[in-house]
Every structure is written in C-alpha cells, then in structure tokens.
N, C-alpha and C positions, 0 to 999 in steps of 0.2 A: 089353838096354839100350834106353832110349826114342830115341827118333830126334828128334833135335834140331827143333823149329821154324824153319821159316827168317821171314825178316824178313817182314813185308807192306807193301810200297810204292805209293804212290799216286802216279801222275802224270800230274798235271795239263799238257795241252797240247791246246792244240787245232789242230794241224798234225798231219793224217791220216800223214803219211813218216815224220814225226818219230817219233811215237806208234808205230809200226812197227817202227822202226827203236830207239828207244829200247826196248821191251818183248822185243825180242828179246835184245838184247842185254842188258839187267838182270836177266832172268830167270834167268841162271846162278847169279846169288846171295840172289836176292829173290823173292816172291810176288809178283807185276805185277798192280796193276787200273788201270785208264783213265780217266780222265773228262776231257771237252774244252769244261768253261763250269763257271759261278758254278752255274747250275743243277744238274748232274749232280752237282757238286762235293758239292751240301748231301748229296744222296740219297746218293751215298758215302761218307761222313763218318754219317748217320745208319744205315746199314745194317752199315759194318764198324768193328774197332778197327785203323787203322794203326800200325804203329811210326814210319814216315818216309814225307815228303812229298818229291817233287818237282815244283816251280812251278814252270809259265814264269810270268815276270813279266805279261809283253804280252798276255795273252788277251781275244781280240774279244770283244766280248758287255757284260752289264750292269755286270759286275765285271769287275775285272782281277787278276793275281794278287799284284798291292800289299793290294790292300784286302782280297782273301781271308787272305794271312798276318795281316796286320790285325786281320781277326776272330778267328782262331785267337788269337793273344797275347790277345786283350781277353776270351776266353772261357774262365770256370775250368778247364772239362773238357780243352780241349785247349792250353792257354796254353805247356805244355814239351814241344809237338811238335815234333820235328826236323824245320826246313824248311831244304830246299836252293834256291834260288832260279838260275834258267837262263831268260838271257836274249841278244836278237841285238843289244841294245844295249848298246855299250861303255863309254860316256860316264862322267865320273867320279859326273856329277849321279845317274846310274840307280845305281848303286852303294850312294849313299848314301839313294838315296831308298828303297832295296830294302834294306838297314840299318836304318834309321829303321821300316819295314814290319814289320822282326821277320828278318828271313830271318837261320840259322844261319851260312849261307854264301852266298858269290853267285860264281856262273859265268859266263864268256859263252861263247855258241855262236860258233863253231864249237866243241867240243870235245871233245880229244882223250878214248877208252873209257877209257884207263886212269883219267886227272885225273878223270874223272866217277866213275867207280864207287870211289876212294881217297875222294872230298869225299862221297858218300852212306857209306860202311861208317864211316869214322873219324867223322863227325855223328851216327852211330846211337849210336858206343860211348860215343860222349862224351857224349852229352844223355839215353842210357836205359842204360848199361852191357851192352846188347845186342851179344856180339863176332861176327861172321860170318867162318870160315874159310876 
C-alpha cells in the first residue's frame, strides 16, 4: 500500500519563536517549510508546490502578508490557494481588511493548537478535497 503524502505547508512569519514554535508543532500533520519576508516568500513559491499557506498578516519588510495573499488571488497559478491568515491584530478593520486580501480564514494570535491546526486541516479539505487524518 503507498503511504499517503502528507500535506506541505508554508509559513509565512517572520518572528524567529513563533516560526519555532509553530513548525514544531504543525509538523505532526503537515510538511513544514519557513519563510520570514516577501522575499523568501517568492523563492518558496518558485521552488516548491504547497497545498496551504499560512500568513501572518504583519510581516516587516517590503510586503506585508495582505498584499502577498493579494498577489496569490491575482495570480492564475496560484489564485485557489488555501490561505490561512494569523495575526496579533484584533481589530474588526484587520479582519476585513485580511477578507478583502483573499485569506480563507482569519486568526488572531494568541492561538489556541487545537483552533489552529482544525482552521489549517478543514481550509485544506475544503479549498483542495485534501483530507488529513
């Protein structure tokens, strides 16, 4: 029997604890790769095929991860990527402004392992029919 693939997720953050601390812990049901800017972003995106995205919103640097989902929707290849959108702002404005960006879903941080890893696996199944056990 072939051995099932498991998902491969991308996540975007650029807080070194977080990045840590998130890939330890998604990796029980996902393939974890990293990237922490606009830049690493593209070279990720050009080197692998993910199934799902998770974005922090806020990331310092030339983009942020509004405008990256952004580009994803506006771009044929990857326009029905499953983006998870994780962010420390609460506010209703970020919400909809991370809405209006494309994101499948929107989180805020703090958040609890369970609510994260249900809002990444149910986003997968729903936007690629990709079920993880």
């Amino acid at each position: 029997m072939e051995e099932k693939r498991r998902p491969l997720l991308l996540i975007v953050e650029d807080d070194f604890e977080n990045q840590k601390f998130l890939q330890l812990f998604l990796k029980r049901k996902f393939d974890v790769d990293i990237c922490d800017s606009a830049d690493s972003f593209y070279s990720k995106m050009e080197s692998k095929k993910f199934d799902i995205i998770l974005m922090d919103i806020s990331l310092r640097g030339r983009k942020d991860g509004l405008q990256l989902t952004q580009e994803l929707r506006n771009s044929s290849e990857n326009k029905n990527m499953p983006v998870v959108g994780l962010s420390a702002h609460a506010f209703q404005k970020d919400k909809d402004n991370a809405y209006r960006a494309g994101v499948d879903i929107f989180i805020t941080k703090p958040v609890q392992n369970d609510v994260l890893m249900e809002a990444l696996l149910k986003t997968l199944e729903l936007k690629t029919g990709i079920r993880v056990e």
